[in-house]
Steps between C-alpha positions, in 0.01 A plus 500: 500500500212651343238508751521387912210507759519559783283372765468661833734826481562570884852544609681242278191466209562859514930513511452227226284736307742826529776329418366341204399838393832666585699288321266431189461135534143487312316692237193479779429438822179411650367459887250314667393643789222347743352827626323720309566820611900419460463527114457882461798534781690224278411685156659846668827379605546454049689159540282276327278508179198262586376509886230313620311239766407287191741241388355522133629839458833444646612131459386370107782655298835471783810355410570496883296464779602558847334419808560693748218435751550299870572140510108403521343706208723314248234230490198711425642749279746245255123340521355816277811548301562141357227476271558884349876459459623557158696194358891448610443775790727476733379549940733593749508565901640668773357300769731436803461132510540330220409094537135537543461797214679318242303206570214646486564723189615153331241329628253704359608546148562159465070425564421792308660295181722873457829353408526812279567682830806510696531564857879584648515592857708790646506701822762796547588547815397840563243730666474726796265519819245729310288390232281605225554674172568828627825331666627321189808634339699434108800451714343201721651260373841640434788260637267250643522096452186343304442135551361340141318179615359335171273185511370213265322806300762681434711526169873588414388829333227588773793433753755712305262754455368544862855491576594836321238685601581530828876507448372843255300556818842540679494120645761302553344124428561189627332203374379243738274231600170604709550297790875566548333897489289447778729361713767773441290775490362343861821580636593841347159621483205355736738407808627849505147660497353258750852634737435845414107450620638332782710775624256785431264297757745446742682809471255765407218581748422777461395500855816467660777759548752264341370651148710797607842380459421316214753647198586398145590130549145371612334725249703346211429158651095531515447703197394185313247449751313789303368305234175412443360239727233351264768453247721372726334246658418350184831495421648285791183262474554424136889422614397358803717184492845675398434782744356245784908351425711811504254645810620164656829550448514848613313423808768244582799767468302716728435224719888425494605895588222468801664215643894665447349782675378316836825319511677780469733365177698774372650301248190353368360883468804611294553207296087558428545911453824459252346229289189699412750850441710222269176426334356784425847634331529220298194555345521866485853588496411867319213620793 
């Protein structure tokens, strides 16, 4: 790869862009930033050759370009890039929902008559409750699963190519289909954050003596709950149909261990207890 964009370096823009420089994987690197005053801080931290808030200077001459900006910017900024692209460019993601973006991204490359570009979706599945550049780390990435989701604009080559880098990135990639993502990552990723919200509120006053015997079990189960807010909620309205499901379904189990409770149904509890310890060794035998 000779030269990859990058386009909104906060904590994974940013991981993307140490990494990349770590382990060499283009002769230049270039960032778009939106603010101003975050070029000269950008330009100091010495990990990129071209910083800037104006797409000219950053996007005309990449090989890659990654977007990593929330869900709802895609629109707006693909909107500025698409007509300054250089010719067989290849975009990429790291939204957390995937259906919508890729439709989008195709969408819009297919009316802008660019079938020079491809677009290939992908979203690793890692981050932290902090954001922002000056959280972002080379090692980010290391050991994580990144879902490729490609679309009707994407090529073999784009695909294979999109595919490495984030394998070099220290990915472990699985290729799959943008709707079947939303729906998993529902499960394994929005359900658990809407829980972990859920217990902070009901758990946590700060108010209320309780906080005082609270130890390492509830903190490990709300720290989740730390992430941004705005981010979030955008999130779980973008999903809002596979996490509306699995919120469903996990109100119902609730619902279920309520109603074992007032009857006082032993069996029921430990038949419910030993199937979720069964669970969650099966799918994590080495924790």
């Amino acid at each position: 790869m000779n030269n990859i964009s990058i386009i909104g370096p906060g904590l994974l823009g940013g991981s993307v862009a140490l990494a990349s420089k770590k382990f060499e994987l283009a002769d230049r690197i270039s960032l778009w930033v939106r603010r101003p005053a975050a070029v000269e801080e950008l330009m100091d931290a010495n990990i990129a050759e071209i910083v800037s808030n104006d797409f000219n200077e950053v996007i005309p001459d990449s090989d890659l370009i990654v977007l990593a900006t929330p869900v709802g910017a895609v629109g707006e900024i693909l909107s500025k890039i698409i007509p300054i692209a250089k010719s067989n460019a290849i975009i990429t993601d790291l939204c957390s929902v995937k259906k919508c973006v890729v439709a989008l991204v195709d969408k819009l490359l297919s009316n802008s008559n660019r079938e020079d570009l491809n677009f290939v979706g992908a979203h690793p599945m890692a981050g932290a409750e902090v954001g922002g550049f000056i959280n972002a780390r080379a090692d980010l990435f290391s050991g994580s699963v990144c879902a490729i989701t490609p679309g009707i604009t994407s090529s073999e080559n784009s695909e294979a190519v999109v595919y490495k880098f984030w394998e070099e990135l220290g990915c472990r990639c699985i290729k799959i289909d943008a709707s079947m993502h939303d729906e998993m990552v529902a499960k394994v990723s929005h359900l658990p954050h809407l829980i972990s919200s859920a217990l902070a509120i009901t758990s946590l006053d700060d108010k209320s003596d309780d906080v005082k015997l609270a130890g390492p079990g509830i903190k490990g189960m709300t720290r989740v709950a730390l992430g941004s807010p705005d981010m979030w909620a955008e999130i779980l309205l973008q999903n809002k149909d596979s996490v509306e499901k699995v919120l469903s379904e996990h109100i119902d189990s609730i619902s279920g261990v309520l109603k074992h409770l007032k009857d006082g149904q032993h069996e029921e509890i430990l038949k419910f207890l030993n199937k979720a310890r069964e669970n969650r060794i099966n799918c994590f035998p080495s924790d």
